[in-house]
N, C-alpha and C positions, 0 to 999 in steps of 0.2 A: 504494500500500500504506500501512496505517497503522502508524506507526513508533513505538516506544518512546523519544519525546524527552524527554530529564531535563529538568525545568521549575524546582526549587530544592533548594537543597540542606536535608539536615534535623539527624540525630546525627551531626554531623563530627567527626574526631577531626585536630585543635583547632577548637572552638567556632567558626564563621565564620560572618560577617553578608555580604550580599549587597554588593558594592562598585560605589559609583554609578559612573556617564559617566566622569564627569571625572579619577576617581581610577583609572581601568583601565587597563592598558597596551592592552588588545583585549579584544574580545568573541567569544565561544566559545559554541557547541551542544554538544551529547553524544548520539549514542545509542548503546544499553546493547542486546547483544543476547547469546543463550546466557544460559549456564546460572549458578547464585548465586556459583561462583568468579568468572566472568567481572565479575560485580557489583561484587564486592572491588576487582577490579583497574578497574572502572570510579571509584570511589570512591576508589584512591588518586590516581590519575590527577589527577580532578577538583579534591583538596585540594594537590596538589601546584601546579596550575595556579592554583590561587587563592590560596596563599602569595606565589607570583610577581607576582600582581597581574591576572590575566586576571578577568572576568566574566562569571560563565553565565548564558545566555540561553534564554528555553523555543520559541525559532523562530529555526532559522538564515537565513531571512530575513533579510540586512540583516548577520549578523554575518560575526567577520573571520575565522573557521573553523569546520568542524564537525570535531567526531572521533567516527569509529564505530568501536564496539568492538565486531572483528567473533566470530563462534563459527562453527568448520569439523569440527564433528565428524563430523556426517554430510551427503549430499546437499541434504535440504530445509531445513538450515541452512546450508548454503553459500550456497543459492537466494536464501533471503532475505538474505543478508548483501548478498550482491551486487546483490543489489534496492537496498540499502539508499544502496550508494555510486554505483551509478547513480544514484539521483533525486538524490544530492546533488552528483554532479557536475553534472546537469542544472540544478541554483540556479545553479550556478558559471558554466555556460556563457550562461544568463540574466544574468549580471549582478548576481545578485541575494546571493552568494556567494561572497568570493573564494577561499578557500580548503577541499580537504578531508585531513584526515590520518586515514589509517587502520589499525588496533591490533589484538591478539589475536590469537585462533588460524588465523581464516584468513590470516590474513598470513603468520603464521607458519608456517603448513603449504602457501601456496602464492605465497611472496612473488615466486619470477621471474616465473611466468605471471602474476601479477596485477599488477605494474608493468610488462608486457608488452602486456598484453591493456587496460589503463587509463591509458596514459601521463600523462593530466592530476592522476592523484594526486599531491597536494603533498608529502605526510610518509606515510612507513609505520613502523611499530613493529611490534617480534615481541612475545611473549608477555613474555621477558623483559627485554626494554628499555622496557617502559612509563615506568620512571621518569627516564626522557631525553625525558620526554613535554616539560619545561619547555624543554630544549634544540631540540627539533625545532618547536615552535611559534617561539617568538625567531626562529629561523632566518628561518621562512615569515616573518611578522608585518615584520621587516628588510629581506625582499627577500634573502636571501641564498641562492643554491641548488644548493648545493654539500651534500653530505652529507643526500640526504632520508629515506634508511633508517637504521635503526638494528637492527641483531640480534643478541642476546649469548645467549653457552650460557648452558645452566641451570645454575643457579648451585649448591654445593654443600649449603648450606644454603638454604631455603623466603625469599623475600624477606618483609621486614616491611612491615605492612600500618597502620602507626603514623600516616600522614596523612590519612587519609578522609578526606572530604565526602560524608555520607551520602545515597544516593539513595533509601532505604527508607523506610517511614515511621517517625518519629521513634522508636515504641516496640519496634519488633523491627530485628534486625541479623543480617547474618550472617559468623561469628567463622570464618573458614581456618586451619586448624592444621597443615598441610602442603600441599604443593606435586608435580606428577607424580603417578609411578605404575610399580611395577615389576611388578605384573604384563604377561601377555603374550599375553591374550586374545586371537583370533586375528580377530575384526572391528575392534575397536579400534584408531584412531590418537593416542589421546589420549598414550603413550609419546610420539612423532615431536611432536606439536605442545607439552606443558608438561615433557617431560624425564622423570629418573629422581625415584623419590620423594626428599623431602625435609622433613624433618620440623621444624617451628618450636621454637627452647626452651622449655620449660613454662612459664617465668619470662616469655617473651616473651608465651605465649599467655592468660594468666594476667593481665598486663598491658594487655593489647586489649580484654581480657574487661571488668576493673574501669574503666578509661575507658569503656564502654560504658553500664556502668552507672550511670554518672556523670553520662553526658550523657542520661539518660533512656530507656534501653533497658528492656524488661522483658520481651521475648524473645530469647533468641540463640538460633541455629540452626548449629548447629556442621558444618560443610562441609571436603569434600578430597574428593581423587580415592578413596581407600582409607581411611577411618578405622582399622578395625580397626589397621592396619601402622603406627600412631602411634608415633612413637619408637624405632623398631628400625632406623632408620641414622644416628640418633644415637646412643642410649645401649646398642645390643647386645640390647635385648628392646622389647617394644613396653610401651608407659608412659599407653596411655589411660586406665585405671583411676586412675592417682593422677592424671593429668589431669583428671578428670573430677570426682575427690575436692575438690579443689583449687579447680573452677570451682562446684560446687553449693555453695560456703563461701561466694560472694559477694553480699555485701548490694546488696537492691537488683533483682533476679533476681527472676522470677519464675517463667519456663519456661526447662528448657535441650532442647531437640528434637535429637536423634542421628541426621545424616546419614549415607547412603554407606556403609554398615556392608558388606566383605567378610565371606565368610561360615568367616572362617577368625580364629584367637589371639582368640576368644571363648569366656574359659574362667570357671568359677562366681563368683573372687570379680570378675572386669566384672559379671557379670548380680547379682552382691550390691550390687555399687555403685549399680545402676542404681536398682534395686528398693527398695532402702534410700535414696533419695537426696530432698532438699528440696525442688527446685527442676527437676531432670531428669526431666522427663513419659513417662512408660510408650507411648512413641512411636519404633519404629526405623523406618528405611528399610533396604532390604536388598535390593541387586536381585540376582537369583538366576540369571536368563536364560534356565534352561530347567529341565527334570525329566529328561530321557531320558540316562541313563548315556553315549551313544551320541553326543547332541548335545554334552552337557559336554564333550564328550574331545574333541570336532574344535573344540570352542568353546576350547580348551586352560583353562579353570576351575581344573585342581587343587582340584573336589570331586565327589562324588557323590551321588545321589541317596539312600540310607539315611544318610548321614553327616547330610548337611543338615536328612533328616527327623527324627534324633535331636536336633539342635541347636534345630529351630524346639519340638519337644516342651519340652525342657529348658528354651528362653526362656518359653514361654507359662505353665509350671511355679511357674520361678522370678520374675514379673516379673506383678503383679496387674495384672488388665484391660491388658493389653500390646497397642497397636496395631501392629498391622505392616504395613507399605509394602515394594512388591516393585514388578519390572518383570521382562517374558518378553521373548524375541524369538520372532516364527515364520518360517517362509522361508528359515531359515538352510541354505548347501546340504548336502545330502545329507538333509536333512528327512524322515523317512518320517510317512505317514496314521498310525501304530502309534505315532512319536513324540511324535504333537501327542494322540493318544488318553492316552497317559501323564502329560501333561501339564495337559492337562482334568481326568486324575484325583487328580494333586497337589493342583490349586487347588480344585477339589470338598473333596477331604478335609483343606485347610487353613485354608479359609476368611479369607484374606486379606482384613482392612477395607480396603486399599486397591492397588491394582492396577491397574498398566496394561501394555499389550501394543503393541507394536511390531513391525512387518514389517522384514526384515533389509533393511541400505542397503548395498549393497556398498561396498567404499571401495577404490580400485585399489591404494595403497601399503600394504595388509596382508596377513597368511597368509592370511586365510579368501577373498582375492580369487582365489587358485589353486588352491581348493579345487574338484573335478569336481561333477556334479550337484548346478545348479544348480535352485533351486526358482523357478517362474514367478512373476511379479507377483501375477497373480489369483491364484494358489491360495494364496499365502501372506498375502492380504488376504484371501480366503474366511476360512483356520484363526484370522485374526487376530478378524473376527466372530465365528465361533464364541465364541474364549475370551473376548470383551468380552461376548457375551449374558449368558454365565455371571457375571461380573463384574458386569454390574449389578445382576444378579437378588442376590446376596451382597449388594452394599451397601446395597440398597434394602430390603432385612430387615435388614441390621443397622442402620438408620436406623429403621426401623417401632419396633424392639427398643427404640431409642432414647428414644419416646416417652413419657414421665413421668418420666424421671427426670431431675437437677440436674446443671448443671454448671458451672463458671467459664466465660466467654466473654470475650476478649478483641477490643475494639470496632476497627476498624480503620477505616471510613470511614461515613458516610450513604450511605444507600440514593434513589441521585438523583430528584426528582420524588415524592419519598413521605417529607414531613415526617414526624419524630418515629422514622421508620423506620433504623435503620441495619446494615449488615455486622460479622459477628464472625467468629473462630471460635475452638472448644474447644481444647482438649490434642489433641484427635484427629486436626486439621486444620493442615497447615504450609500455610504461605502459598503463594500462587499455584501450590499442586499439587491441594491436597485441595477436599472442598466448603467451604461456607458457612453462617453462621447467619443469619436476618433476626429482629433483637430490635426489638421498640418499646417505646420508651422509657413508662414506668408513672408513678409519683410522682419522682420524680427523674431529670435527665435525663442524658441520656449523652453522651460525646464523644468523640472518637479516643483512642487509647491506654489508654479505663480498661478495669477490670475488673470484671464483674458477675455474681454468683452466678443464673442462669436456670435455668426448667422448660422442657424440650425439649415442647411442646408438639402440634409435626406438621412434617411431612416432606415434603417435593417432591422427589421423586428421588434427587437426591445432597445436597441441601442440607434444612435444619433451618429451624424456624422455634423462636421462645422468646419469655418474657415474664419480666423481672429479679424476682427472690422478693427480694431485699437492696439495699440503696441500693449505688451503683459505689464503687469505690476504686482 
C-alpha cells in the first residue's frame, strides 16, 4: 500500500530547521493517517520530538522508529491503519527497522486487542497521551521496556497544540479549537475514542492563529469535532462568533475556511459575522447525514428535516455566493427505498457545490450497532450511486457555471511533468476534499503559496482549469 510518509517539516510552530546525523539523538518516520484533527496531533507530536533532538526522516528504512498515527473511526480506516503497522512491522522484522510506536484513535479505541493481536509493537499512545510521545521514544531509543503504553482520560480542557512541526504545506494550516464531542449520534465512536467536548480559550486559539500567520500561513482551516458547540463548556454559551470576530482581525490571513459546522447554535448574528467578515470565505462544511425525519431520529441528530431546510435557506440568504459542503450516509439500518427517495429530493432541491455520500460502516461499540433491520451491503452501495450520479451531474454544472468568470486561486504545488503548469485552488475548494484548478503560468511566474487573481477558463469534471488576469502576490 502507498503510505502517507511525512518527508519535512514546513510552518512549525517554533520555526525548526532539519537537524543533521550527528547532532540527533535518533532518527524517526511519521505516518499521518485520518482525518485534519489527527494532522494537529501528528504535528505536535513531531515538534515535540524535535525539541528533544530526534530527526525526521522521509523513509523508515534504516531509521531508529517509525510512528503511525493511526484513525479508527470506521472499518476501512481501521483497515488501513492496520495495513499501515503491518508493513512497518515487516521493516522491523527485516532488519531494516528497529522500532515501531503507535498513536491515535485506533489505539485508543482498541488498544488491548491491538497489543494482543501485535505483540512486536514497541510504544503505543492513546489519543490523549501523545505528548509522552518524547517519553515513550527515550524509553525504546534506551533499550528500556518497561512502560510501552501510555493512556490518559481526556482531559478537561482541549490540549494545546503550541509545538507543531508543520506537515502541510507551508501556506495553509489547520487551527483545532476544541477537542471531542458531546453529541450522541448513534453510528459514531468518535465520543469513546477523543472524549467529551472541550473547548480551547479564545486567547489560546487566537494565539495558534497569529503564530501561524507569522510563520507564513495564509490559509487556516478551522477544524473540531462540533464547531458550532465552541465554547459552551467553557464559558456557558457557545463563543464562535467572537471567535471568529477575533480570528478575521489577523494580519496576514488570507482565507479562514469553516469546518464541521453542526447544524445547531447557528443563529443570525454567526451568519452576520461570516458574511461580513475579511478574510473568512463564504465556505461551510456541514454534514447533515440524512433528510428522512425517520432516519434523523434513529440517527439520534436532534434535528429535522424543515428545521434544517429553514436554516440552509436562511444561510444561502444571508451569506453571498455561500458554498456548502455536506456529507449523507445511506444503509443506515432501518433505511427504507421512500427514505433515500426523500433524500434524493433534498439534494435535488438544494443543490449542494459539494457532497459526498457514504455507505453506513457499522461499528460494534455503538447504539446504531443494535439497531434491527439491517440494510444489505449492495443495496446500500446501489442508493449510494444513485445519490453520487446526482452529485456529479450538480457539480459538473456548477463548474460549467463557473466558466468566465475570476477568481483568486491559491497555488499549492506544480503540476508534475507539465512545466509552467501548476495546482490551485479557489475559496470554493478546501484542501484535499474539494476539486482542483490547473493554472499556467502567463507573464509572471508562479510558485507555491502565492496568490493569483484567474479566468476560470474550462472544466474537467470536478476540477477547473484558469489563466492569471494579474501578476501573483
Amino acid at each position: 500500500m502507498q503510505l502517507p510518509i511525512i518527508s519535512a517539516p514546513n510552518n512549525a510552530e517554533p520555526q525548526a530547521a532539519p537537524l543533521a546525523d550527528g547532532d540527533a539523538r535518533g532518527s524517526y518516520a511519521v505516518i499521518s493517517l485520518g482525518c485534519p484533527k489527527n494532522t494537529v496531533d501528528t504535528e505536535q507530536m513531531l515538534g515535540q520530538l524535535h525539541e528533544f533532538g530526534y530527526r525526521l526522516v522521509d523513509n523508515p528504512d534504516g531509521a531508529d522508529f517509525v510512528v503511525v498515527n493511526t484513525c479508527g473511526f470506521i472499518d476501512s480506516a481501521r483497515q488501513e491503519s492496520m495495513g499501515a503497522i503491518d508493513e512497518m512491522l515487516d521493516l522491523k522484522q527485516q532488519g531494516k527497522l528497529r522500532g515501531v510506536i503507535v498513536t491515535g484513535c485506533l489505539a485508543e479505541r482498541q488498544r488491548d486487542q491491538l497489543m494482543a493481536a501485535r505483540p512486536e509493537i514497541d510504544g503505543m499512545l492513546g489519543v490523549f497521551g501523545r505528548d509522552d510521545i518524547v517519553d515513550v521514544a527515550n524509553r525504546f531509543v534506551d533499550g528500556i521496556a518497561e512502560q510501552r503504553t501510555v493512556f490518559r482520560p481526556a482531559p478537561i480542557q482541549a490540549l494545546p497544540d503550541n509545538r507543531r512541526l508543520g506537515i502541510t504545506p507551508q501556506h495553509f494550516a489547520y487551527l483545532k479549537i476544541s477537542e471531542g464531542c458531546d453529541r450522541l449520534c448513534t453510528f459514531c465512536a468518535i465520543p469513546k475514542m477523543r472524549g467529551k467536548h472541550a473547548s480551547k480559550p479564545i486567547e489560546q486559539v487566537v494565539a495558534e492563529a497569529r503564530r501561524m500567520a507569522e510563520s507564513g500561513v495564509r490559509e487556516l482551516n478551522v477544524v473540531a469535532q462540533d464547531t458550532t458547540y465552541y465554547g459552551l463548556d467553557l464559558y456557558g454559551q457557545t463563543r464562535l462568533n467572537e471567535l471568529l470576530q477575533q480570528l478575521d482581525a489577523i494580519d496576514g490571513l488570507d482565507w479562514i475556511r469553516l469546518m464541521y459546522f453542526y447544524p445547531m447554535y447557528i443563529d443570525d448574528q454567526l451568519l452576520d459575522t461570516i458574511a461580513s467578515a475579511k478574510r473568512i470565505v463564504p465556505y461551510i462544511d456541514m454534514p447533515l447525514q440524512h433528510a428522512s425525519d425517520s432516519m434523523l431520529r434513529r440517527m439520534s441528530r436532534r434535528v429535522n428535516r424543515a428545521d434544517t431546510e429553514v436554516l440552509l435557506k436562511k444561510m444561502r440568504s444571508r451569506i453571498d455566493n455561500l458554498v456548502m459542503r455536506t456529507t449523507f450516509i445511506t444503509g443506515f439500518p432501518g433505511e427504507t427505498e421512500q427514505d433515500v427517495d426523500q433524500l434524493y429530493e433534498f439534494i435535488e432541491t438544494h443543490q449542494f457545490e459539494r457532497l459526498g455520500i457514504f455507505t453506513y460502516s457499522l461499528e460494534p461499540d455503538t447504539p446504531a450497532a443494535k439497531l434491527p433491520n439491517p440494510v444489505p451491503a449492495d443495496v446500500a452501495e446501489a442508493r449510494r450511486a444513485r445519490l453520487m450520479q446526482l452529485q456529479q451531474e450538480m457539480a459538473f454544472d456548477w463548474n460549467q457555471q463557473r466558466i468566465g468568470t475570476q477568481a483568486d486561486v491559491l497555488i499549492d504545488r506544480p503540476l508534475p511533468d507539465q512545466p509552467g503548469v501548476w495546482i490551485g485552488r479557489t475559496a470554493a475548494d478546501a484542501p484535499d476534499i474539494d476539486g482542483l484548478v490547473f493554472v499556467s503560468e502567463q507573464d509572471s511566474p508562479l510558485d507555491q503559496g502565492l496568490m493569483v487573481r484567474s479566468e476560470i477558463v474550462a472544466s474537467q469534471g470536478y476540477d477547473l482549469v484558469a489563466v492569471p488576469t494579474e501578476a501573483p502576490r
